[in-house]
N, C-alpha and C positions, 0 to 999 in steps of 0.2 A: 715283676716276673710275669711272661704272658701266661695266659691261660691254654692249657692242651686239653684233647677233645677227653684223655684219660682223666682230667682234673672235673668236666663236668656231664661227664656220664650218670655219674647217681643222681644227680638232680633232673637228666631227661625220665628217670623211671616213674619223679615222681608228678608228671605230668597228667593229666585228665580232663577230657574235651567232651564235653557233652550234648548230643543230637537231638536235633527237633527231629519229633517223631512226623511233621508237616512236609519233611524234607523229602520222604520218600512216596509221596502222593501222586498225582499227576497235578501239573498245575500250567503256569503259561504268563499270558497277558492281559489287560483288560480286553485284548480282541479274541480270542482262542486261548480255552483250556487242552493241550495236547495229551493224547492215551499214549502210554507206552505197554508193551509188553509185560505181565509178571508185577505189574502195578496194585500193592495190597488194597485189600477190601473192606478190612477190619484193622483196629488197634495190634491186634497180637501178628497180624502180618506185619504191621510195621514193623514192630521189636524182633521180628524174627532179621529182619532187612538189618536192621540199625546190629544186630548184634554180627553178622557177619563183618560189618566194618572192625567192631572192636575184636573179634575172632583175627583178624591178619594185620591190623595195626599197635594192639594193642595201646591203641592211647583212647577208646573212648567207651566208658567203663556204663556211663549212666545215659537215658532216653529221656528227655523232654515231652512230656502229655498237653493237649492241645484241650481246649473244654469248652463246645459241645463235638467239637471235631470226632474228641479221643472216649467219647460216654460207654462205660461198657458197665453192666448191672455191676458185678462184683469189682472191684477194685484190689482187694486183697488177694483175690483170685490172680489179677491180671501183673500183681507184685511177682508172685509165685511162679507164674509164668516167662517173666524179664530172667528170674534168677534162673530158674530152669536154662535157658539160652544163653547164660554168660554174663547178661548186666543188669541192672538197676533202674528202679523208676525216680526221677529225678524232679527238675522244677516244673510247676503246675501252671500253666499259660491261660488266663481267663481272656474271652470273647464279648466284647461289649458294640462288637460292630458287625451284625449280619443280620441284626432283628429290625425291621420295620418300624419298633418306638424307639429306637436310639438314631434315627432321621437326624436329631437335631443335637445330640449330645445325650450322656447317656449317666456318668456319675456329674456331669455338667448341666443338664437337663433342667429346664425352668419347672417342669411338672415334677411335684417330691415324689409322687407316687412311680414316673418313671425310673428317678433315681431309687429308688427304693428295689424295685426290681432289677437294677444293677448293680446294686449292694446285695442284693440275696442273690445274684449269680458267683457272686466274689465268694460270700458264705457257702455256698455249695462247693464252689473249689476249694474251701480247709477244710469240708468235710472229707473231699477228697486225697488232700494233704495225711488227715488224721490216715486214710485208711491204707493209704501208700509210702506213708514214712517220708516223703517229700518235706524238706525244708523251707524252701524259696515259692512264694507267690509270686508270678510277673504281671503286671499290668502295663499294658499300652493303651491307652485312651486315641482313636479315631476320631477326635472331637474337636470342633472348632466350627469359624465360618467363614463363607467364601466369600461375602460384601464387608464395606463399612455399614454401620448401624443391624447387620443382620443381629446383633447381640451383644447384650454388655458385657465387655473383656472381666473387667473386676467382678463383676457377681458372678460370673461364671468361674474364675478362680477362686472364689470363696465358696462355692458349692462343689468344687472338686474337691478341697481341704476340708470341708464337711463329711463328705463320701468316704475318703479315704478313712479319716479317724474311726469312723466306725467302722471299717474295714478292718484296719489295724487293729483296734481292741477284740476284735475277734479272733486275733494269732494267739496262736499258745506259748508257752516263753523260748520254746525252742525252735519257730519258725519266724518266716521274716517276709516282709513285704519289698519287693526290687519295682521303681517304677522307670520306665524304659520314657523315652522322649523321640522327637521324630522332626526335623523340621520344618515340612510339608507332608498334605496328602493323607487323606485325599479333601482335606478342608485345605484352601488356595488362599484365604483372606489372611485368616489366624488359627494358629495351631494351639491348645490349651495347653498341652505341654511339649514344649518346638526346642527346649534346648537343655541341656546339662545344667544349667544354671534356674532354670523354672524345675526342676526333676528335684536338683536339691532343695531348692527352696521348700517345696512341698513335703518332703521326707524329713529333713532337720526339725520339722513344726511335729514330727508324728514320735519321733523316738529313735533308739540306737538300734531298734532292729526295722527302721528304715531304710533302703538301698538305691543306688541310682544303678543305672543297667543303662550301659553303653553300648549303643548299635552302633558299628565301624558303619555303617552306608546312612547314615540319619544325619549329616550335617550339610551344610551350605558350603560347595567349592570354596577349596582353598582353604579349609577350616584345619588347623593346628591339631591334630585328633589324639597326639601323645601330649602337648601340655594340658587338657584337659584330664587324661593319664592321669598325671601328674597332681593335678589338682585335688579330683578326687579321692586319690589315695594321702597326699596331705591332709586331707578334712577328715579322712576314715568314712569314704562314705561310696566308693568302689564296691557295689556288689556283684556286678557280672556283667560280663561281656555277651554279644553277641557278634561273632566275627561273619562277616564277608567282605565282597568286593563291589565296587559302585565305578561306573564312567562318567554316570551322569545324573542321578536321581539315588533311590532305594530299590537299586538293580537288583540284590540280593543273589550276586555271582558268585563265583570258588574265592576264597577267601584268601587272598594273594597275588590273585586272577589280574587287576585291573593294576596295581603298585605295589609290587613284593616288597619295595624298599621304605614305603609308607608302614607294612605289617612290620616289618624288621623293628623299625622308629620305635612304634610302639610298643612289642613288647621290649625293648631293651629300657624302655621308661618304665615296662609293667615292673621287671625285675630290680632297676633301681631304684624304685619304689616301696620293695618289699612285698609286691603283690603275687611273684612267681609261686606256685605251691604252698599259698596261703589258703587255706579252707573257706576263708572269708571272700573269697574272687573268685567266681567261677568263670570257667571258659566254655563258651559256650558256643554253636553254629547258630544261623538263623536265614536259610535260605533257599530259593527254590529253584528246581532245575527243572530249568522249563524244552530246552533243547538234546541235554546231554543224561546219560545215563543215571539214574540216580544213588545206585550203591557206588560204582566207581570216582562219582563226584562228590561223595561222602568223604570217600578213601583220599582222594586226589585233596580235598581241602585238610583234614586233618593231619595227612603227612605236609605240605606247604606251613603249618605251623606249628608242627615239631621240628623243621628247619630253618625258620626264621627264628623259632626259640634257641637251639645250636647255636646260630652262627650268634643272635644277643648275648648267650651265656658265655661264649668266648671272647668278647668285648675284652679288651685290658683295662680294666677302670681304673687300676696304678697310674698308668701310661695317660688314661685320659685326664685324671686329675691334675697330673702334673702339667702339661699342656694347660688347662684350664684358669690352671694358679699362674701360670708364667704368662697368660697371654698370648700364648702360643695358640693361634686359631688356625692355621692350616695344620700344623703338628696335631693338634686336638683330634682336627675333619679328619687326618691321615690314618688316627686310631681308628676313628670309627668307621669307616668307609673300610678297613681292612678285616675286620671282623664281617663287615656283610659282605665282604666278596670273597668270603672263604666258602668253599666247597666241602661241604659236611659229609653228600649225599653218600662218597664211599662208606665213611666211618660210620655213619649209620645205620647201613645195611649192616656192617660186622659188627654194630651193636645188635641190630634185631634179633640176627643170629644166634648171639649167646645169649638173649634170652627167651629163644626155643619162636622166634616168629620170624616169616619168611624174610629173606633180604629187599624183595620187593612185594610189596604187598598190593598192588596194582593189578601186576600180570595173575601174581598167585591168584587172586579174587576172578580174575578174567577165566585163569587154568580150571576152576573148581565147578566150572559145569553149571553152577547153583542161578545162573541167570536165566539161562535152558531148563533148567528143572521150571522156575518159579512161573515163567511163563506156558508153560504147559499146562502147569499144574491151577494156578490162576484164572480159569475161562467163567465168563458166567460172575452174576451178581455186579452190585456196583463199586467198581475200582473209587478208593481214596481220591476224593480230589480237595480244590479250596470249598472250604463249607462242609465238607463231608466228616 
């Protein structure tokens, strides 16, 4: 029996997308960091930014903190603050690549006492966990090197599995450590953690509330980015996502931006998977808009995956199974290729509707003046950028 959009409406309510508070910074390229207007100055301008997206889309509940980006004295204060505005402070993003002695690696580092002071950065981010209710540590490691012989591969992955462990014994039983992986970049030689299969390796050695964190823009062309999906969630070891859009490197564009039909892939693997509205998978953003506006590109990426989620959730998996069993491979393709070229976007809006948010949450956010207010009202002091 196929699936109608009335059949999975309850499951879009129970969707939640969560923002890098980095997102609404100024930021750019290695050649120019660009200003825009109304560009916050502080953490609590972020939140204030981040929470207008979840004010007219309602799909993005929780804010992502960046550390030293996001350092602000009180933290429980600046809980208080998120909730005041509509959402929640979320996972804790530690920084181990802007300091001078992480030159050469930094939980990788040949000197202990370097690593050691990237171990007590980590520790200072569960403090800040403790004081924000945040569950999830993310770690992305910067580390690697750009020759042969600049470093030894193996002791340097046994000083990362050292780092982390004491990392890890520092979580409390109700948080969790996500380590994210990267290809390249900006180390060109070797990357210490370049792949989903080094990310696990590293986390299965630490315990069950170790996680892998999948960046959609972090693999090598042409890379399979739902059977890995796939994998992950077979191992139970899927903790979060960070979605964007890549042409050609870790572009970090609108997340659908570069292959709609690539996001669709995956999550219809998220879901058959059992990862859709599992507490255990976060959905997360991770990108920066270096050209285009940065609230409406907020908006514009998290409705692109409330509709690539739609159009997955309508999938006939009856219809597909049985193609699958019969051998049937273009019947198979014909299911699934027909659920992503279904058109949601009307039913969507007369979703949003009935439940009290605009049909278009785009133009609405355009209509509500609040990008003219904030540049007005923002002159003076130093605008959010990378590093700040």
């Amino acid at each position: 029996m196929a699936t109608t959009f009335s059949d999975i409406a309850p499951l879009l309510a129970e969707q939640a997308i969560e923002l890098p508070s980095w997102a609404f910074g100024n930021s750019g390229t290695r050649f120019k960091v660009f200003a825009t207007p109304g560009t916050p100055r502080t953490p609590q301008e972020k939140i204030a930014d981040a929470a207008q997206v979840h004010r007219y889309t309602g799909l993005a509940p929780t804010v992502a903190l960046h550390i030293p980006w996001d350092n602000v004295d009180d933290y429980a204060a600046l809980g208080t603050f998120a909730k005041d505005q509509g959402v929640a402070l979320g996972t804790i993003n530690s920084n181990t690549f802007q300091d001078d002695d992480y030159k050469f690696g930094a939980l990788s580092h040949v000197d202990p006492q370097i690593r050691r002071k990237a171990i007590d950065h980590h520790l200072e981010c569960i403090d800040i966990m403790h004081a924000t209710g945040s569950r999830d540590l993310k770690i992305w490691l910067a580390e690697g090197t750009n020759y042969p012989g600049q470093g030894d591969m193996r002791a340097r992955q046994d000083r990362v599995a050292e780092s982390l462990r004491t990392i890890y014994a520092a979580l409390a039983d109700d948080q969790r450590l996500v380590l994210e992986y990267k290809f390249f970049e900006p180390a060109f030689y070797h990357t210490d953690v370049p792949d989903w299969g080094t990310s696990y390796a590293q986390v299965a050695a630490l315990g069950d509330r170790a996680m892998v964190c999948l960046d959609t823009g972090h693999h090598a062309p042409g890379t399979n980015i739902e059977f890995i999906v796939m994998q992950l969630l077979r191992l139970g070891r899927l903790g979060s996502f960070d979605f964007n859009s890549r042409f050609y490197a870790d572009d970090d564009l609108i997340v659908g931006a570069a292959d709609p039909f690539q996001l669709f892939r995956i999550i219809a693997e998220v879901i058959r998977g059992g990862g859709y509205a599992n507490p255990d998978v976060a959905f997360m953003l991770d990108q920066c808009h270096n050209v285009e506006d940065k609230i409406p590109g907020q908006i514009r990426s998290v409705l692109n995956v409330q509709e690539m989620t739609a159009r997955a959730l309508l999938l006939d998996r009856e219809a597909l199974a049985a193609a699958e069993e019969a051998g049937d491979v273009l019947g198979a393709n014909a299911v699934f290729m027909d659920a992503f070229y279904t058109d949601v976007r009307p039913w969507l809006a007369q979703w949003r509707e009935g439940r009290g948010l605009p049909a278009d949450p785009f133009q609405a956010y355009l209509d509500s003046g609040y990008a003219q207010r904030i540049a007005e009202e923002r002159v003076g002091g130093t605008q959010a950028s990378w590093g700040a």
